[in-house]
C-alpha positions as CSV (number, residue, x, y, z in Angstrom):
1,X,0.0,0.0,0.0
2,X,1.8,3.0,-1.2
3,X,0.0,5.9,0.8
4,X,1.1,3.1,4.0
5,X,4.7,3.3,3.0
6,X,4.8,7.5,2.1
7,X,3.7,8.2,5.2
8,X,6.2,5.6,7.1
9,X,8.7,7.2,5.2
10,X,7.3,10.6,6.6
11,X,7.4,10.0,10.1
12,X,11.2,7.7,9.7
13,X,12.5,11.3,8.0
14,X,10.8,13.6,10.8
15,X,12.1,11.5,13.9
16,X,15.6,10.4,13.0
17,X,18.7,12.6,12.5
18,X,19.9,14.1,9.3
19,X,22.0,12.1,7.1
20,X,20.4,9.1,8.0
21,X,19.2,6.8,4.9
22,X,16.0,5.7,4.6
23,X,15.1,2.9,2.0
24,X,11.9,1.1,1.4
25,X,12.3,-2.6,0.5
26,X,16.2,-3.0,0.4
27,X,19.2,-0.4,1.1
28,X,21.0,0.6,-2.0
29,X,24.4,-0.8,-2.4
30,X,26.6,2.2,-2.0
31,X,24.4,3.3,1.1
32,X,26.2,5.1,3.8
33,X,26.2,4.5,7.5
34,X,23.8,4.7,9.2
35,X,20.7,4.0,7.7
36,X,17.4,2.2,8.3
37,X,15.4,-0.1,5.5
38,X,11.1,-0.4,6.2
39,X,9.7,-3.3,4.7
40,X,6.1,-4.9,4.8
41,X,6.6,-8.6,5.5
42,X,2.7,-9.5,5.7
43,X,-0.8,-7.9,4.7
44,X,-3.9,-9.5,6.1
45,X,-7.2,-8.1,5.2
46,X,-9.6,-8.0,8.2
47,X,-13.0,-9.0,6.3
48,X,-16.4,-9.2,7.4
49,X,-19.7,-9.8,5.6
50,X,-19.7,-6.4,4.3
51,X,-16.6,-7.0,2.7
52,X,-12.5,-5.1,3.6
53,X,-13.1,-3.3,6.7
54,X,-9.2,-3.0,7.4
55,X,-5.9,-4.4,7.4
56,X,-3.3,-5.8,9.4
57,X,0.1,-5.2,8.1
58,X,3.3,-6.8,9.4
59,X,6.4,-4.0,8.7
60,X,10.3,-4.7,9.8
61,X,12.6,-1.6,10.3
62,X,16.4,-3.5,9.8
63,X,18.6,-0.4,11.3
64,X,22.0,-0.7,10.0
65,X,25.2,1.3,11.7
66,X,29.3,0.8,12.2
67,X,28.6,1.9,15.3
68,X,27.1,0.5,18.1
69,X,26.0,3.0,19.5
70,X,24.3,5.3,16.7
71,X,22.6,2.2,15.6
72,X,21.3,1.9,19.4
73,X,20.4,5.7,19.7
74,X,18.2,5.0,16.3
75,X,16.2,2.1,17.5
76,X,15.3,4.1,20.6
77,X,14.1,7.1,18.5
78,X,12.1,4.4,15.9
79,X,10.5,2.8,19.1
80,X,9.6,6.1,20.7
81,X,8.5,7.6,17.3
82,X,6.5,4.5,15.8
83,X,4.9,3.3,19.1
84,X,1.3,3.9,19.4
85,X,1.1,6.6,15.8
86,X,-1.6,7.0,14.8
87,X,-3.2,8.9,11.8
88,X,-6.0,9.4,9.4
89,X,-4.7,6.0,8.0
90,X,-3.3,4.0,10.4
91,X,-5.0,3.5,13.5
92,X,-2.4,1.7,15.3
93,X,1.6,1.0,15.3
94,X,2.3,-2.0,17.5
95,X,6.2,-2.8,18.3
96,X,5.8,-6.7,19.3
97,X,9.7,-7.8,18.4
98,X,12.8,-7.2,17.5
99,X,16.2,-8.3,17.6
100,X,20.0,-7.5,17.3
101,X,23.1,-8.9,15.4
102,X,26.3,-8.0,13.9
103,X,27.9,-9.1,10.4
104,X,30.3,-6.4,9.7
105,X,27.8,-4.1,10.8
106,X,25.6,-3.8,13.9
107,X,22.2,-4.2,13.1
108,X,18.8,-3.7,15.3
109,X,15.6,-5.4,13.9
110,X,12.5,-3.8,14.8
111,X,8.9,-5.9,14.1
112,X,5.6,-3.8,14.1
113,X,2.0,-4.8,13.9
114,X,0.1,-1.6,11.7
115,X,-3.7,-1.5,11.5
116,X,-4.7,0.4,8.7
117,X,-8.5,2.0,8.1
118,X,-10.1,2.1,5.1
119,X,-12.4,4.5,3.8
Protein backbone atom coordinates (compact mmCIF):
# COMPACT_ATOMS: atom_id res chain seq x y z
CA UNK A 1 0.00 0.00 0.00
CA UNK A 2 1.76 2.97 -1.15
CA UNK A 3 -0.05 5.86 0.82
CA UNK A 4 1.11 3.09 4.00
CA UNK A 5 4.69 3.30 2.97
CA UNK A 6 4.77 7.49 2.07
CA UNK A 7 3.73 8.21 5.16
CA UNK A 8 6.22 5.65 7.07
CA UNK A 9 8.65 7.16 5.23
CA UNK A 10 7.33 10.61 6.59
CA UNK A 11 7.37 9.96 10.09
CA UNK A 12 11.19 7.75 9.71
CA UNK A 13 12.47 11.33 7.99
CA UNK A 14 10.76 13.55 10.77
CA UNK A 15 12.11 11.45 13.89
CA UNK A 16 15.57 10.40 13.03
CA UNK A 17 18.72 12.58 12.47
CA UNK A 18 19.86 14.11 9.34
CA UNK A 19 22.02 12.10 7.06
CA UNK A 20 20.38 9.15 8.01
CA UNK A 21 19.20 6.84 4.91
CA UNK A 22 15.95 5.68 4.58
CA UNK A 23 15.15 2.93 2.02
CA UNK A 24 11.86 1.06 1.40
CA UNK A 25 12.32 -2.61 0.54
CA UNK A 26 16.25 -3.05 0.39
CA UNK A 27 19.19 -0.42 1.13
CA UNK A 28 20.95 0.56 -1.96
CA UNK A 29 24.44 -0.76 -2.38
CA UNK A 30 26.56 2.22 -1.97
CA UNK A 31 24.45 3.29 1.05
CA UNK A 32 26.15 5.10 3.83
CA UNK A 33 26.16 4.49 7.52
CA UNK A 34 23.78 4.74 9.19
CA UNK A 35 20.75 4.05 7.75
CA UNK A 36 17.39 2.23 8.29
CA UNK A 37 15.39 -0.10 5.52
CA UNK A 38 11.07 -0.44 6.18
CA UNK A 39 9.67 -3.35 4.71
CA UNK A 40 6.06 -4.90 4.77
CA UNK A 41 6.57 -8.57 5.49
CA UNK A 42 2.66 -9.51 5.71
CA UNK A 43 -0.85 -7.87 4.69
CA UNK A 44 -3.93 -9.47 6.09
CA UNK A 45 -7.25 -8.07 5.19
CA UNK A 46 -9.62 -8.01 8.18
CA UNK A 47 -13.03 -8.98 6.30
CA UNK A 48 -16.44 -9.22 7.44
CA UNK A 49 -19.67 -9.82 5.63
CA UNK A 50 -19.73 -6.43 4.28
CA UNK A 51 -16.61 -6.97 2.65
CA UNK A 52 -12.54 -5.14 3.60
CA UNK A 53 -13.13 -3.27 6.70
CA UNK A 54 -9.19 -2.96 7.37
CA UNK A 55 -5.87 -4.35 7.43
CA UNK A 56 -3.31 -5.84 9.43
CA UNK A 57 0.11 -5.20 8.09
CA UNK A 58 3.33 -6.84 9.43
CA UNK A 59 6.43 -4.04 8.71
CA UNK A 60 10.30 -4.70 9.77
CA UNK A 61 12.59 -1.60 10.27
CA UNK A 62 16.37 -3.46 9.81
CA UNK A 63 18.56 -0.43 11.34
CA UNK A 64 21.97 -0.72 10.02
CA UNK A 65 25.24 1.31 11.69
CA UNK A 66 29.27 0.77 12.19
CA UNK A 67 28.58 1.91 15.33
CA UNK A 68 27.11 0.51 18.11
CA UNK A 69 25.95 3.03 19.54
CA UNK A 70 24.33 5.29 16.70
CA UNK A 71 22.65 2.16 15.56
CA UNK A 72 21.31 1.85 19.44
CA UNK A 73 20.40 5.66 19.69
CA UNK A 74 18.23 4.99 16.25
CA UNK A 75 16.21 2.08 17.52
CA UNK A 76 15.28 4.10 20.57
CA UNK A 77 14.08 7.05 18.49
CA UNK A 78 12.08 4.40 15.90
CA UNK A 79 10.53 2.79 19.08
CA UNK A 80 9.60 6.12 20.71
CA UNK A 81 8.47 7.64 17.34
CA UNK A 82 6.54 4.50 15.76
CA UNK A 83 4.92 3.31 19.13
CA UNK A 84 1.33 3.92 19.37
CA UNK A 85 1.14 6.63 15.81
CA UNK A 86 -1.59 7.03 14.77
CA UNK A 87 -3.23 8.90 11.80
CA UNK A 88 -6.01 9.41 9.38
CA UNK A 89 -4.74 6.04 8.00
CA UNK A 90 -3.33 4.04 10.43
CA UNK A 91 -5.01 3.46 13.47
CA UNK A 92 -2.44 1.70 15.29
CA UNK A 93 1.64 0.98 15.30
CA UNK A 94 2.25 -2.03 17.50
CA UNK A 95 6.23 -2.84 18.33
CA UNK A 96 5.84 -6.67 19.27
CA UNK A 97 9.71 -7.83 18.42
CA UNK A 98 12.76 -7.16 17.46
CA UNK A 99 16.23 -8.28 17.61
CA UNK A 100 20.01 -7.48 17.29
CA UNK A 101 23.08 -8.94 15.41
CA UNK A 102 26.29 -7.95 13.93
CA UNK A 103 27.91 -9.15 10.42
CA UNK A 104 30.34 -6.38 9.68
CA UNK A 105 27.83 -4.14 10.76
CA UNK A 106 25.59 -3.80 13.93
CA UNK A 107 22.21 -4.17 13.11
CA UNK A 108 18.81 -3.68 15.26
CA UNK A 109 15.65 -5.42 13.93
CA UNK A 110 12.53 -3.83 14.82
CA UNK A 111 8.93 -5.94 14.09
CA UNK A 112 5.56 -3.78 14.07
CA UNK A 113 1.99 -4.78 13.93
CA UNK A 114 0.14 -1.65 11.71
CA UNK A 115 -3.69 -1.49 11.46
CA UNK A 116 -4.74 0.43 8.73
CA UNK A 117 -8.48 1.95 8.13
CA UNK A 118 -10.08 2.05 5.06
CA UNK A 119 -12.39 4.52 3.77
Amino acid sequence: MQRVNKEIYKVLEAILPNKTGIYPAFGSEDAKYPFVVYNCDALVPDRSKDGIEGFKMEYSIDIYSDKFDTSDTIEDLIIEGLEGYTSHTISDFLLVGGSSSFDGSFRHTLNFEVEINVE
